[in-house]
C-alpha positions in Angstrom: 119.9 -23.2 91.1 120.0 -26.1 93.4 121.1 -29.7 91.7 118.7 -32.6 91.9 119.6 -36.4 91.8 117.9 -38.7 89.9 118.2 -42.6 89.3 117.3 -43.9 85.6 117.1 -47.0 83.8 118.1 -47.1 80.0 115.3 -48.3 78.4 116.0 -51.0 75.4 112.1 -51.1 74.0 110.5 -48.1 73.1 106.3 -47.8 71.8 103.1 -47.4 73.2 102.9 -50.1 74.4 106.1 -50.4 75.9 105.5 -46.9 78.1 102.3 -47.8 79.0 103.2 -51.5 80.8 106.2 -49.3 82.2 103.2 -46.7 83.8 101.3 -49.9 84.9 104.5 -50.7 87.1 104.7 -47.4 88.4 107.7 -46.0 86.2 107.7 -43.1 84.2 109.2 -43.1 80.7 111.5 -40.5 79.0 114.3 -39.2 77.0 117.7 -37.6 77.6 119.2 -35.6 74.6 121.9 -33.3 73.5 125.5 -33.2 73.1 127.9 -35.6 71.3 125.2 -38.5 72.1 122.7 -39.7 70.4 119.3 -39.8 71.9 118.8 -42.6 74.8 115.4 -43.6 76.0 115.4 -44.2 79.5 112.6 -44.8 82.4 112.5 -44.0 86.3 110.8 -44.9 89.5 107.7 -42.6 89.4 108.0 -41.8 93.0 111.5 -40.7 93.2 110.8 -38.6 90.0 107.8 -36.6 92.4 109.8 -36.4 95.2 112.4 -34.6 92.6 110.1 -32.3 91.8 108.0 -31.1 94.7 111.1 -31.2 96.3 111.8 -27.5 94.7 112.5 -26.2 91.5 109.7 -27.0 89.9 109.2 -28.0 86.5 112.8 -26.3 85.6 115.5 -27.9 87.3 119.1 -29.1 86.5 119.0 -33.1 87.2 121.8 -35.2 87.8 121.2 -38.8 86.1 122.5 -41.8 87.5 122.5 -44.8 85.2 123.6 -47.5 87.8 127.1 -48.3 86.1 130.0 -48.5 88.4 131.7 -45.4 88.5 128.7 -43.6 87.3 129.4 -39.8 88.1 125.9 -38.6 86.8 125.5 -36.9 83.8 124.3 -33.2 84.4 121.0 -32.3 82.2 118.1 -30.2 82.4 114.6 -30.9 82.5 113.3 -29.6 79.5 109.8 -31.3 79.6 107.0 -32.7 81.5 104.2 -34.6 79.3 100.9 -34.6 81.9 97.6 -36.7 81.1 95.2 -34.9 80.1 92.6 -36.3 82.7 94.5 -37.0 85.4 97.1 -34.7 85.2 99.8 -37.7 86.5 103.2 -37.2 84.7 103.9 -39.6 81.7 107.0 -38.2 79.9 109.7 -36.7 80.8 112.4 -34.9 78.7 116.2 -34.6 79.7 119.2 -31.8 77.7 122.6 -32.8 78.1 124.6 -30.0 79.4 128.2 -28.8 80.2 128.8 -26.6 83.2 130.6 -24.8 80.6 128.5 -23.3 78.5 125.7 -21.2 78.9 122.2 -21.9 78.2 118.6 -20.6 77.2 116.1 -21.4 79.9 113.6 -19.9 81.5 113.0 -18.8 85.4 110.3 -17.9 87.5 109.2 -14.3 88.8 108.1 -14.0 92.2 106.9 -11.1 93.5 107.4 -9.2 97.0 106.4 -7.0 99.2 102.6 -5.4 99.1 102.0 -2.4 97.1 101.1 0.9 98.2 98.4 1.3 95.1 97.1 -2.1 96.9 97.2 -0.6 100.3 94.9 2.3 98.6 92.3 -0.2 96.8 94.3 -0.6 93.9 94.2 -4.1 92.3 97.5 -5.8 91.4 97.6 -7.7 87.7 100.6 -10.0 87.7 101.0 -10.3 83.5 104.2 -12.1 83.1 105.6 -14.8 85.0 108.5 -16.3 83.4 112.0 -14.8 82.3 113.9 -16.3 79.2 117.1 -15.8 80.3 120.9 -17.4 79.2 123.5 -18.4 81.6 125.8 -21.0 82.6 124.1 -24.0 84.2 125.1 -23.6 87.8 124.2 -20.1 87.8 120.7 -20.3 86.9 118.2 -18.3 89.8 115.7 -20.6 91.6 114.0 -16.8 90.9 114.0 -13.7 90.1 112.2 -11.8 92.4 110.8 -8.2 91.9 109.7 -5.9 94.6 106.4 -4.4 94.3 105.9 -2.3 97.6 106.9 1.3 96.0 103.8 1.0 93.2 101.3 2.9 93.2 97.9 2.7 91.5 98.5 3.0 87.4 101.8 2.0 88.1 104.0 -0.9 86.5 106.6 -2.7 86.3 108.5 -3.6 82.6 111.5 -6.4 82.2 113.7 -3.8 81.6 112.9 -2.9 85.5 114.1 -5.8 86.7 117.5 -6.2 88.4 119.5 -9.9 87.4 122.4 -11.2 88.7 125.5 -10.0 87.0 126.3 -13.0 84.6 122.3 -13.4 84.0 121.1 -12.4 80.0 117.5 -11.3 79.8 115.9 -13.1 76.4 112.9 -11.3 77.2 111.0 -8.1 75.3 112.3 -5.7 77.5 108.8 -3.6 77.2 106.9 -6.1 78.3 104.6 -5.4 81.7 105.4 -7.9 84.8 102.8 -6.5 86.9 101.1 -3.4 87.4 98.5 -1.8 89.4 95.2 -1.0 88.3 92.6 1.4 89.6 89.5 0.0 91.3 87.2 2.3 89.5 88.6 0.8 85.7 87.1 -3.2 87.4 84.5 -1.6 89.0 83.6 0.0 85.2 84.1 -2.5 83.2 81.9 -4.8 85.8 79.2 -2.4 85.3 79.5 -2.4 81.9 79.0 -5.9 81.5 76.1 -5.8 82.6 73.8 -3.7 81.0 75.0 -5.3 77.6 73.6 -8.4 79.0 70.5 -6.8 80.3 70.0 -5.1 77.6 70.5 -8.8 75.6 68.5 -10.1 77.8 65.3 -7.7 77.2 66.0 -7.8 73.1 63.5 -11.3 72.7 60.6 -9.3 74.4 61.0 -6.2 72.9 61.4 -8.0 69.0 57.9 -10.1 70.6 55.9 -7.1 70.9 56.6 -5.8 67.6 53.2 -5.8 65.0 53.4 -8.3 62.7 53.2 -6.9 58.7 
């Protein structure tokens, strides 16, 4: 997984109030955590922070801090969490782990799926069920992905976590049994569609039936 750089301001006031002058000025407050430290509030500009992450990576990313100090070397964390309004969906907190190059981890990783299948290719529709892998490994060897092949499926077909091919030093956290994706017949939509709707015509013609019933 590719490294990010990011500047950040320790932040002496913490509150409501505090984070939400520091939004007003276009910075974005936050926390970085773990280790033999304590907790340290900190804040950053809130356009270097998107840059960061529509750069690539995402919303799972290992982030270099930079505090500003003279011979500041970074200190290597991992975005843990992203705290999004509600309304607007802007960013307004972000979370930082301390971490050692060291020692392996529990994150999670995208799936991203190839290739077109041949149940597609036959009218088949393809159901992609799980998106993320919990996985452990060392920091620096975390996949930008994992990506899984879908072109030999077949319609009723799947794919499990236990299909899926890691690198070597890569732990899958996951339930192995769980589906990924799989590939469903037409004719199973195309029924439950139909379905569907007779149970709402038919809820749909109770009022006039009950109407013409005799009173007693």
């Amino acid at each position: 997984m590719q490294r990010a750089e990011l500047h950040v301001a320790i932040r002496k006031k913490t509150g409501k109030g505090v984070a939400r002058s520091l939004r007003h000025e276009g910075r974005i407050p936050g926390v970085v955590y773990g280790g033999q430290d304590p907790p340290q509030p900190i804040d950053m500009d809130g356009r270097e922070l998107w840059q960061m992450l529509h750069a690539g990576g995402g919303e799972h990313l290992l982030v270099n801090l930079h505090f500003g100090v003279e011979k500041d070397q970074g200190t290597l964390t991992l975005l843990k969490d992203l705290q999004h309004n509600p309304l607007h969906g802007k960013v307004e907190h972000v979370d930082f782990q301390r971490i050692s190059v060291d020692r392996p981890i529990l994150t999670t990783v995208s799936i991203r799926i190839t290739g077109t299948s041949a149940g597609e290719r036959e009218g088949g529709v393809l159901e992609h069920v799980l998106r993320e892998l919990n996985i452990e490994c060392l920091p620096l060897e975390i996949p930008d992905a994992i990506e899984v092949d879908i072109s030999p499926l077949g319609i009723g077909q799947s794919i499990h976590v236990r299909d899926i091919a890691v690198p070597e030093r890569v732990r899958v956290l996951s339930n192995p049994e769980a589906v990924v994706v799989l590939i469903v017949s037409p004719t199973r939509v195309t029924a439950a569609e139909v379905t569907k709707e007779v149970v709402e015509g038919e809820g749909a013609e109770a009022p006039a039936e009950s109407a013409e019933q005799p009173s007693e």
